[in-house]
Every structure is written in C-alpha cells, then in structure tokens.
C-alpha positions in Angstrom: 0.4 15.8 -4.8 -2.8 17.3 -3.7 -5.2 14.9 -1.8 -3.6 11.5 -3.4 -2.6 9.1 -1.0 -0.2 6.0 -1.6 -0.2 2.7 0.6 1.8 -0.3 0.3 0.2 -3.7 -1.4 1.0 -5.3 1.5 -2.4 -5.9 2.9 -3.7 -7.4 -0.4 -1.9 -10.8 -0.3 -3.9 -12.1 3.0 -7.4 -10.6 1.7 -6.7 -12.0 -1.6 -6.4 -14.8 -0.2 -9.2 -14.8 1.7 -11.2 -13.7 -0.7 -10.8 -16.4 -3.0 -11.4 -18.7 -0.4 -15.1 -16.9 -0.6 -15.5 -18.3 -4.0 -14.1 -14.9 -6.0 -12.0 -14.5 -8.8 -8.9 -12.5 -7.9 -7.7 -12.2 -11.3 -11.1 -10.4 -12.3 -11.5 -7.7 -9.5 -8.0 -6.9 -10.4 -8.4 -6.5 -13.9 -11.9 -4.1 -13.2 -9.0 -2.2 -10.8 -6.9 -1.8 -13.7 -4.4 -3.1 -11.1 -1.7 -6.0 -12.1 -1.8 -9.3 -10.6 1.3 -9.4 -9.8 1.0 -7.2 -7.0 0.3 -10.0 -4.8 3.8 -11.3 -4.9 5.0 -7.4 -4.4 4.2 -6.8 -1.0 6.3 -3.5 -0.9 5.4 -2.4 -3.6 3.6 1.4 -3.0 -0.4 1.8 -5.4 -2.3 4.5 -5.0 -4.7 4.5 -2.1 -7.5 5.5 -4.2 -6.8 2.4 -6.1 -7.1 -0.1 -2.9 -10.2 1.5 -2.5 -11.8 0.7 -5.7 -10.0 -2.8 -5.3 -12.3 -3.6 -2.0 -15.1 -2.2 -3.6 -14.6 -4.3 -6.7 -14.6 -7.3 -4.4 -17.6 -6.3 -2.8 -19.3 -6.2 -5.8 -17.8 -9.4 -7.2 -19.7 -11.3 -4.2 -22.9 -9.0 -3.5 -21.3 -8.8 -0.3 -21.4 -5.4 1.5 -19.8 -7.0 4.6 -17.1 -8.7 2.6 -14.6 -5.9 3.4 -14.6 -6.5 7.3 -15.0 -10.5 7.0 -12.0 -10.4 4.9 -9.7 -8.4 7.4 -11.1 -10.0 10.4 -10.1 -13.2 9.2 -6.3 -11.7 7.7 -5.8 -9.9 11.0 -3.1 -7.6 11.9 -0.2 -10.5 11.6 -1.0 -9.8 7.4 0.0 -6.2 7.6 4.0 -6.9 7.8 6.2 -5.1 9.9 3.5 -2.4 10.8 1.4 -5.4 12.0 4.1 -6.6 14.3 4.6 -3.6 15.7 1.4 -3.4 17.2 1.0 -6.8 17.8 4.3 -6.7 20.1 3.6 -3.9 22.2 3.6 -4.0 26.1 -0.1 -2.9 26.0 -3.2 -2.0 24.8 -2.6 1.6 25.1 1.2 1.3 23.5 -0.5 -0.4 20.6 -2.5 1.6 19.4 -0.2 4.4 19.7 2.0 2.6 17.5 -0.6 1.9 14.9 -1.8 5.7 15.3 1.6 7.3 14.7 3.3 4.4 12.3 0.1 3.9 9.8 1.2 7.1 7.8 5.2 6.3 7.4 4.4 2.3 7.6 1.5 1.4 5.6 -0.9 4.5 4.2 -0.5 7.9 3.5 -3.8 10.4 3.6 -5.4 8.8 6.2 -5.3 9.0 10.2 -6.2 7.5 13.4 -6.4 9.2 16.3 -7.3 8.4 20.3 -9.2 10.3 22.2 -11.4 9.7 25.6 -15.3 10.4 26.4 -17.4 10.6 29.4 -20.7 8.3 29.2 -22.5 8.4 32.5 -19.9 7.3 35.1 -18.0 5.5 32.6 -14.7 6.7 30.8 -14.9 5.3 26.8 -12.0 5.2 24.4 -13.2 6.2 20.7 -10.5 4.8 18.2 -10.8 6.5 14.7 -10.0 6.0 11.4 -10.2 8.7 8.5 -9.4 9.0 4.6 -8.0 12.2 4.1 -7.8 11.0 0.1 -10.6 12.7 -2.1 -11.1 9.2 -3.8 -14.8 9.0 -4.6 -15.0 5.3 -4.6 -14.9 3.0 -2.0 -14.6 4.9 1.2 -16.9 2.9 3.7 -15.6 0.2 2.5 -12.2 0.7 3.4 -13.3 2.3 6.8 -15.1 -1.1 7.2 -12.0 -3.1 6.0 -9.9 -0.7 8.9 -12.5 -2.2 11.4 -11.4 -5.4 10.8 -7.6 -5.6 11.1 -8.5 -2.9 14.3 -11.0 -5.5 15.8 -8.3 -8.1 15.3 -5.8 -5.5 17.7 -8.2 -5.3 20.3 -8.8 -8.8 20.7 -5.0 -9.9 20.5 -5.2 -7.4 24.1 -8.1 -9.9 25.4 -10.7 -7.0 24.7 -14.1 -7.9 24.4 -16.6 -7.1 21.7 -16.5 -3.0 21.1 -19.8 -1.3 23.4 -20.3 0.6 19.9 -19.1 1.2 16.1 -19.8 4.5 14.5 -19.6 5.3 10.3 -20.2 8.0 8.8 -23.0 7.1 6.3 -25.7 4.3 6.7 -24.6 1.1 5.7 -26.5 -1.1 3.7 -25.8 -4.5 5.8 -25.8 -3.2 9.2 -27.2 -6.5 10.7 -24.3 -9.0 9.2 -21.6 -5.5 10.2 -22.9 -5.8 13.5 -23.0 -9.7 13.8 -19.3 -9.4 12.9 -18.2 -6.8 15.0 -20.4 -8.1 17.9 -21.8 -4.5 18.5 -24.4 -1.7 17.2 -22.9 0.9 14.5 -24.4 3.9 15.0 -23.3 7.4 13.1 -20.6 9.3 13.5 -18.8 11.9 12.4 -15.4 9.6 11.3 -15.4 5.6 11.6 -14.3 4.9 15.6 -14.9 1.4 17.4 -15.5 2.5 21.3 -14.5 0.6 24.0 -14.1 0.4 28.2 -11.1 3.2 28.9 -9.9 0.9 31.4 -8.8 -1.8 28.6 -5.7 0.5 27.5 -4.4 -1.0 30.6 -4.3 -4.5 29.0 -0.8 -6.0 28.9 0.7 -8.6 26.2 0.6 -11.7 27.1 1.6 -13.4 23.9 4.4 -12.1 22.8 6.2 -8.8 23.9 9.7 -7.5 21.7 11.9 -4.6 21.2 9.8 -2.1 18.8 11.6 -2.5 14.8 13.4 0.4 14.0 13.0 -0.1 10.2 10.6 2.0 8.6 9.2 2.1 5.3 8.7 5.2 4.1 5.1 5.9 2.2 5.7 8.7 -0.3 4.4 12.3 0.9 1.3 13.1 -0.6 2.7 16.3 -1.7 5.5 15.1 -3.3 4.5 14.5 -6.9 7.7 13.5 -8.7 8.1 10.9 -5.9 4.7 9.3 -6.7 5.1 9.3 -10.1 8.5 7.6 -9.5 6.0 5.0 -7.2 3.7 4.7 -10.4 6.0 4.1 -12.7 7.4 0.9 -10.6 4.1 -0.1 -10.8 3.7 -0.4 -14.0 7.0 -2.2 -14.3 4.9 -5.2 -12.8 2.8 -5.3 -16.2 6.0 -4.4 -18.4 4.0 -0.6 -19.4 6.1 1.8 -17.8 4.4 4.3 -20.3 3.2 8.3 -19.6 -0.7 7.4 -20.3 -0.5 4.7 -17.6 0.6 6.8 -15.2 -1.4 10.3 -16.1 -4.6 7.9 -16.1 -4.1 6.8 -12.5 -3.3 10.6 -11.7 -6.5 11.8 -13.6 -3.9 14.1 -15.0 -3.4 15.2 -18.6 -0.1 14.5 -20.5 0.8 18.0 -20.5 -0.4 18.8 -17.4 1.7 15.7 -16.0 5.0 17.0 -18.0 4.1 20.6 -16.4 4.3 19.2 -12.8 7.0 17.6 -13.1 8.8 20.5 -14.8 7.8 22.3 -11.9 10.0 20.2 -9.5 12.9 19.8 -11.5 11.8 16.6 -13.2 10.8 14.8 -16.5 8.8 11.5 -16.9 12.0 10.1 -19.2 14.2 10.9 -16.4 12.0 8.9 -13.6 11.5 6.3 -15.9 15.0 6.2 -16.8 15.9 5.7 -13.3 13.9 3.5 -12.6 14.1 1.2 -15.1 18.0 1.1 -14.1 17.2 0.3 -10.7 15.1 -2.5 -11.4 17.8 -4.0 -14.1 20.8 -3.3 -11.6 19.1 -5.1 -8.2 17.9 -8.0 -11.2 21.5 -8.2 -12.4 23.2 -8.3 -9.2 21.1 -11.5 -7.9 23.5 -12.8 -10.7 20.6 -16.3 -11.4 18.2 -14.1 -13.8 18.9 -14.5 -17.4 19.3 -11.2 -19.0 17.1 -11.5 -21.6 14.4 -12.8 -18.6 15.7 -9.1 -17.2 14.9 -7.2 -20.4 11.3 -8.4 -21.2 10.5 -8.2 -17.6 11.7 -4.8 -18.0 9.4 -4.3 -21.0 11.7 -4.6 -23.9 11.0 -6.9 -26.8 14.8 -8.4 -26.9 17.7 -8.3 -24.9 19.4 -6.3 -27.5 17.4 -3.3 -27.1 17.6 -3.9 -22.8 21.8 -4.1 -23.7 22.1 -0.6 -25.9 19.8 1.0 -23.4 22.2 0.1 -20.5 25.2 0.9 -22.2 24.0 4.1 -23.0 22.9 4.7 -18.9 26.2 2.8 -17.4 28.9 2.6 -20.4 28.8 -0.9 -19.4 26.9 -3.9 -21.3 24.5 -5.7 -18.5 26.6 -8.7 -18.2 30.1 -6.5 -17.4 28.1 -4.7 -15.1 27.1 -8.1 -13.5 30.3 -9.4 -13.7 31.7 -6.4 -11.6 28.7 -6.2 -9.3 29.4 -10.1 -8.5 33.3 -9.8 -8.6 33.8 -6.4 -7.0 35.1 -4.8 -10.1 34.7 -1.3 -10.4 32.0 0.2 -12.4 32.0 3.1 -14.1 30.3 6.1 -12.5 26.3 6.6 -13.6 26.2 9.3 -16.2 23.5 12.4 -14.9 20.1 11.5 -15.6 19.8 14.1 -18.2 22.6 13.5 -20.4 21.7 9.8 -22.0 20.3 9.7 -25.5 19.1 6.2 -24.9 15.2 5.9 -24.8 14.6 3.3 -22.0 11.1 2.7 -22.7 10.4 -0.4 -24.8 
C-alpha cells in the first residue's frame, strides 16, 4: 500500500477521555477528522495512521494547546493501550520492556512506524537513546504524534522507577518547548528521530508491580503493502457510520475511483467483493449473539429496511437472516457460502 500505515483505535478511548476532561469537544475534532464517533466504543477496530495523526492535531488545535498531545498520554499511560500495554507493563524489566514495545508496536498497535534501542557513550557515562519514527508520508500531525509517543513511553519508564529522562530529542523545533519540558521533566534538544535518553544502567530495573507470563495473542495490524487488506480495514470502518461506499474509502486513500478499482484488480480483488464480505461478516457475528433485532442488524449495516438486509443475505447464504440464526444458535447446518464472485445481490444500501 505504499507508505500508508494502519493502527488500531485503541489508544483513542483514554485520550478522548482525557481530552474532554480538558474542556474539548470530542464529537467536534472527530467530525474535522472526518472520523466516526463511534470509534471510541471500537477499540479494535484498525484507522488509518495518517488519520490518528490529524485526529491529535485536531485536538491540539481545538485547545491552542501544542503540549496537549503529551499531557493527554501521560495522563492515559501505557495501561490505555490494551494488550500491547500489558505486555510491556508486565515484563521482568526495564530492558525486557521495551524490547517488547520495540518488536510488538508494528503487529500490536501501529503499522509504519518503529522504535528502536540503541546505546551511546557521553563522557564516562553509557546512555540508552529510545526512538520513535513515522515511516507514514502523512503530512499532518507528525510531531505531534512523536510527542503523544513520548507520553505513553514516559509512562513505561516510570512504571520501572526511572527517573525524569537526562534529555528529549525531536526532529523539528517545537513551539512550546518550556511546558514539553516541564512535562517531561527534561531539555528537548534536536535530533535526528524523536528518542527520550536515559542512564544505561536503568535497563537493569526489575518489576516490582506486577510481573506475568507474556500474552501470546497478537493482533495483527494490516501490512502496509497489502492494499486489498486495508481497503477491507476501511470499509469496516465505515460500517461504524453505516457508508460502506467506494468514495469513502478512495478519499481516505487519496486515490481515484478508477485508480482504486485498478489496484484492486491488480491483486485479484473488487471493492463489491470486499464489501460483500464484509458486510456478511458483520451481519453473521450480529446474528449469532442471537439478542439484536434484525432490522437493528440491517440499518446498522446501512440498509434502509430489513427487507433489503434479508434479500441481500439470501442472495450471499441461501438462507433468510433469521434461519441462519436459528442454525447458528441451534447447531443446524448451514448452507455452504456461495464464492464471492458469483452473488447478484448488491450489498450496499
């Protein structure tokens, strides 16, 4: 998919939060996103990094805040970012942490972006430099996001019983430097990548709050370079606002239709057919909780009545919704999914 990174919503619920604890209006920074509100309530749910990005620079804005971005994560802490916070919050050390955080963020919680480890010499005194880069081309919002990294990387170090960082180093100038520094309790100086720098000797820091065995389960962020895959991600996005439509998704690509319907061509795919499957997803995990009224499923689903939802399904299953539910709940059999090319049935609404 080029340079486009994806990254799970998970980190917005806590810094929403937060956020509108700072007097700001949640629903409004979302909206200038062109992001849906719901999202807070989707925590799994994959968005396009760039569009994080704009979100925390939206909510600068919203405040006049430049610092807002760090405060907000500082205050969230790692314990907001789900399993991948746990993870590092649970190792045995310092060192074992951030190893966790450095080889999980890209398969847990962001794809395009890194952090890496590496050691310096400064007068007799071994420093570790802990970096964080975008690898996403997004224009928008990079220093802030570097700055909202600091924050929830801050919150690691001090869950080991490190002290203040000796130094902070960004890439470009910031305009708040004092209140960044009041924050992170050190100078920010520039650098080549953002990197908070501390004693080498702290990687030696064991866990004294709580130490378990590391979660197996991984959620997988899609590869940036495979495009049908974020589409598929897009497209379940826009299920939250009902709009599982083409234009949404090319937009958030910067992509023309064609050249959307070429890329997919490309790797075997067609926007009906992602849509199509993922609109049956959805309906089938809906339909197999067994509480949801269908016609509840269908407008959720972005169909005007549950009629259209019903000849739609029939068309993908040969079952009507509530048979399929029926056998889903009873253990009936179902009748097999027809290939994703061969229904007639338009499942857009």
């Amino acid at each position: 998919m080029g340079a486009v990174g994806f990254t799970k919503a998970r980190s917005m619920g806590p810094v929403a939060e937060a956020f509108e604890r700072a007097g700001g209006s949640v629903a409004r920074v979302f909206r200038k996103a062109e992001l849906p509100l719901r999202l807070i309530e989707a925590p799994e749910q994959f968005i396009l990094l760039r569009d994080q990005l704009a979100l925390v620079e939206h909510a600068a804005r919203e405040l006049d805040d430049e610092a807002l971005p760090l405060r907000l994560s500082t205050q969230a802490g790692m314990q907001g970012l789900g399993v991948f916070g746990r993870r590092v919050r649970t190792a045995p050390t310092l060192a074992d942490a951030i190893e966790r955080c450095n080889s999980g963020i890209r398969s847990m919680l962001q794809s395009m972006t890194h952090m890496n480890l590496t050691q310096t010499e400064s007068g007799s005194r071994r420093l570790t430099v802990w970096t964080y880069e975008i690898l996403d081309d997004a224009p928008v919002g990079r220093q802030k996001n570097e700055l909202l990294a600091f924050g929830y990387m801050l919150s690691a170090l001090k869950h080991f019983a490190v002290g203040a960082p000796l130094r902070a180093t960004l890439p470009q100038k910031p305009l708040e430097r004092a209140a960044l520094e009041d924050i992170l309790g050190c100078e920010i100086v520039a650098g080549e990548k953002a990197a908070l720098i501390f004693p080498a000797e702290c990687l030696r820091n064991a866990n004294f709050a709580c130490v378990d065995p590391i979660d197996a389960r991984v959620d997988d962020v899609a590869a940036p370079t495979d495009f049908s895959a974020g589409v598929e991600r897009l497209v379940e996005l826009a299920l939250l606002e009902r709009h599982p439509t083409i234009d949404y998704v090319r937009r958030r690509l910067g992509l023309s239709p064609r050249s959307l319907q070429r890329r997919l061509a490309e790797a075997g795919e067609s926007f009906e057919a992602i849509r199509r499957r993922v609109v049956l997803a959805k309906a089938q995990a809906q339909l197999s909780r067994g509480a949801t009224p269908i016609t509840q499923i269908a407008y959720e689903l972005g169909y005007s009545d549950a009629a259209h939802f019903s000849r739609a399904f029939v068309g993908w299953t040969g079952q009507t919704p509530r048979a399929w539910r029926r056998a889903a709940l009873f253990g009936r059999p179902k009748r097999a999914l027809p290939p994703s090319g061969q229904s007639s049935t338009n499942p857009g609404p």
